[in-house]
Every structure is written in structure tokens, then in C-alpha cells.
Residue frames relative to the residue before (quaternion, step in Angstrom):
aa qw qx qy qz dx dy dz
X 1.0000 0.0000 0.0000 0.0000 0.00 0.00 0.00
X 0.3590 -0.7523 0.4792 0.2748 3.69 -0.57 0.73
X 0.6278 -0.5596 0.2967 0.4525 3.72 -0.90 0.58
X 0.7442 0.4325 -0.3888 0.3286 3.77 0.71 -0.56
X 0.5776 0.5373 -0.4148 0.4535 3.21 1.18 -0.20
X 0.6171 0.4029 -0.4575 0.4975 4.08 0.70 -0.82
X 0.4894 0.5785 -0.5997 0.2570 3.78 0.76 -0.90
X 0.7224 0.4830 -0.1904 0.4567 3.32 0.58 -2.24
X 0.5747 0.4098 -0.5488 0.4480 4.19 0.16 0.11
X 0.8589 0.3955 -0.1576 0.2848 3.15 0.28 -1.31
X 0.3507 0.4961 -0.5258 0.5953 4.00 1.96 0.57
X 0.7106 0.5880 -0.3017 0.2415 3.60 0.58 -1.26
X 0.6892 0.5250 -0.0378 0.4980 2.98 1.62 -0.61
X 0.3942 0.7053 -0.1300 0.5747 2.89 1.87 0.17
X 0.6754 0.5279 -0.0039 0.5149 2.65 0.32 -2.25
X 0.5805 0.4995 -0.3567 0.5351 4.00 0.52 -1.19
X 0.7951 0.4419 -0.2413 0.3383 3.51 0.10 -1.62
X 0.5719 0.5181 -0.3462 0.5336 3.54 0.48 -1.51
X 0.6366 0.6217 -0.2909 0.3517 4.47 0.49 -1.44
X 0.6351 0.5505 -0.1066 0.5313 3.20 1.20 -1.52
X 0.7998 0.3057 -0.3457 0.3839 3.68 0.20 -0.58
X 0.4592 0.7300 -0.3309 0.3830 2.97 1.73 -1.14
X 0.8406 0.1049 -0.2545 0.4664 3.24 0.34 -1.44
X 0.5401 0.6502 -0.4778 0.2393 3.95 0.20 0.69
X 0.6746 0.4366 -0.3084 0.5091 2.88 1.43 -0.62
X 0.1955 0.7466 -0.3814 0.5088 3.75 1.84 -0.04
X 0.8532 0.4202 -0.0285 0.3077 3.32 -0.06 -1.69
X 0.5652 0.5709 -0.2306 0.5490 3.05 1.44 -0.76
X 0.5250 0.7140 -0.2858 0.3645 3.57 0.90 -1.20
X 0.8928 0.3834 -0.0604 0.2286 2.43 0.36 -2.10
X 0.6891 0.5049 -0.2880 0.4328 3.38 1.56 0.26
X 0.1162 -0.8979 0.0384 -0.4228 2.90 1.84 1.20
X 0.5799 0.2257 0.0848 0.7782 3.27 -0.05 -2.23
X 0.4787 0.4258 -0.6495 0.4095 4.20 -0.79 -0.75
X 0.8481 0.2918 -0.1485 0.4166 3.17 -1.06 -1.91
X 0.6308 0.5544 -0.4772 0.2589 3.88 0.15 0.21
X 0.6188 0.5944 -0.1853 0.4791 2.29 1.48 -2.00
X 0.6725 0.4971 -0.3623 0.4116 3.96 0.50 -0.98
X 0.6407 0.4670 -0.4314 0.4305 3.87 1.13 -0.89
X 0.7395 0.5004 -0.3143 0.3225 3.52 0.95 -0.70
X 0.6348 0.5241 -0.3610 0.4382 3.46 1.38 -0.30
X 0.4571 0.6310 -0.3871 0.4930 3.54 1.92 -0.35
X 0.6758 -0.6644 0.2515 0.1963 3.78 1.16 -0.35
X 0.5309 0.5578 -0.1426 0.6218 2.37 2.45 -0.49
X 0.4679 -0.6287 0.5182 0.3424 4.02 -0.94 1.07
X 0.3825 -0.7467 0.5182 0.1662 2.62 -1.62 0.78
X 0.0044 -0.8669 0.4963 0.0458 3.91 -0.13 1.56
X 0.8264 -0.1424 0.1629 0.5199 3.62 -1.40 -0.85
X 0.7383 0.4932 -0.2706 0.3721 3.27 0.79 -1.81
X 0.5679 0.6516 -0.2811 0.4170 3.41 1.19 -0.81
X 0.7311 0.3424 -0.1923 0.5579 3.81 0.82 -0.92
X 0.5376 0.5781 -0.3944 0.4705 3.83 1.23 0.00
X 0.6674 0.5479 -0.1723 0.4740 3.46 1.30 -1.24
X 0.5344 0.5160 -0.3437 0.5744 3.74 1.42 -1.31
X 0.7642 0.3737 -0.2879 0.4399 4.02 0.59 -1.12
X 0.4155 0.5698 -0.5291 0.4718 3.89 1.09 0.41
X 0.5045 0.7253 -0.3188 0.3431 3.55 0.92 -1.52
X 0.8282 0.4587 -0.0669 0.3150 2.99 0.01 -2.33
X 0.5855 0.3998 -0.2462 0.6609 3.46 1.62 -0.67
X 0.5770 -0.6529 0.4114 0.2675 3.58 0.42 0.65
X 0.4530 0.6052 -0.5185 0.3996 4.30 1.02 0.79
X 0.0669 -0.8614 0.4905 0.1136 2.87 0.88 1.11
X 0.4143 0.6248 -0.3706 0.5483 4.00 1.44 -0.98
X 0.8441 0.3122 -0.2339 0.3678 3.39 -0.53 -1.15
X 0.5318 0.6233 -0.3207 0.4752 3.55 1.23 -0.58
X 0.7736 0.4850 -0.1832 0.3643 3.67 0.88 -1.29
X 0.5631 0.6908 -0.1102 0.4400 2.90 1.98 -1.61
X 0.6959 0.3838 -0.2056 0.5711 3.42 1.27 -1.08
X 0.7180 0.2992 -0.4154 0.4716 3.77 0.51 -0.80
X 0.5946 0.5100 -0.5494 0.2908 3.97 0.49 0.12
X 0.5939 0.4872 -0.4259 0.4780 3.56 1.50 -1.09
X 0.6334 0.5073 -0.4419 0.3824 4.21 0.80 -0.02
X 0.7401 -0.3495 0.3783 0.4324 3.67 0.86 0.45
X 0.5951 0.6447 -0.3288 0.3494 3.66 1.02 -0.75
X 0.4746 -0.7333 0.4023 0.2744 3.88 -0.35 0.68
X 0.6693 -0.5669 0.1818 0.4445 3.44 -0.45 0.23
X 0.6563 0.5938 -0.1703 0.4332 2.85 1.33 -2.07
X 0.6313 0.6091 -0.2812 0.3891 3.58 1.20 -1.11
X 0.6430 0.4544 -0.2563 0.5607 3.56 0.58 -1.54
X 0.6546 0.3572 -0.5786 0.3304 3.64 -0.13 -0.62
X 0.6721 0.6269 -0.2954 0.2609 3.35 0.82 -1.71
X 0.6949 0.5320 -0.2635 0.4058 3.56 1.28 -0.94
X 0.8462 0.3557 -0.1299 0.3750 2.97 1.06 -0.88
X 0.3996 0.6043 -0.3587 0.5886 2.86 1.94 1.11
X 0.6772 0.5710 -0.0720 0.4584 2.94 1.44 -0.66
X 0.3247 0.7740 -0.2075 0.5024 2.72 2.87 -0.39
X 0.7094 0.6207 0.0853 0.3227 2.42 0.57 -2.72
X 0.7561 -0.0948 0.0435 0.6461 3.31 0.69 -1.17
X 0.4728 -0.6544 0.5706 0.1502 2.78 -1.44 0.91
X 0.5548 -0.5827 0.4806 0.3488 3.63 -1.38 0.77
């Protein structure tokens, strides 16, 4: 293989990888606002501890996710719902 062609496999290949996280960690975000939006219609403000707990969710602790938004004031029925809501997306 001649060097400009491995050059050009191996940006391309890159490029894939660097794409890939870019848009996973994208994705992750974006289920987020859900589980906020649900702590805030529960009545309760939305702070730090509150977006730390939504980002337990997204990584799938769904336990730890609930455990923390109940010790934030969040009701029970709420936090589960949000942080299902973390978890899976609509």
C-alpha cells in the first residue's frame, strides 16, 4: 500500500471514531431536559444534585438515580418516572 493511501485509511478511520463518540455522548445529553423537566413539574427546582441524578439515569443507575433525586425533595412516584424517562427515551 503506498503511504498516501494508508495516510488517507487511517484519517478515515479516525474521523469514524472521533464521529462515534461525538454523537454518543450527544445522545446521552439529550435525555436530560426529559428527567428535569418531570422534576420540575413534580414542583421541586431544578439544581446541581438534581442534573447529577438525571445523569445517573442516562447511564442506566436507575436505583441510584431515584435514591438521589428522592434525597433532593423529589417524590417517589416522580423520581422514578424521571429517571426512567432518563433511561429511556420517549
Amino acid at each position: 500500500m503506498r503511504v498516501p493511501a494508508c495516510i488517507a485509511g487511517v484519517l478515515t478511520g479516525l474521523t469514524l471514531v472521533l464521529g462515534g463518540v461525538a454523537f454518543t455522548a450527544s445522545a446521552a445529553q439529550a435525555d436530560i431536559p426529559a428527567c428535569t423537566r418531570l422534576v420540575q413539574q413534580s414542583g421541586v427546582q431544578v439544581s446541581d444534585a438534581v442534573g447529577a441524578a438525571c445523569t445517573q439515569g442516562v447511564h442506566g443507575d436507575l436505583a441510584g438515580c431515584v435514591s438521589a433525586l428522592t434525597g433532593a425533595g423529589v417524590p417517589g412516584g416522580a423520581a422514578n418516572g424521571a429517571c426512567r424517562m432518563a433511561a429511556n427515551p420517549p
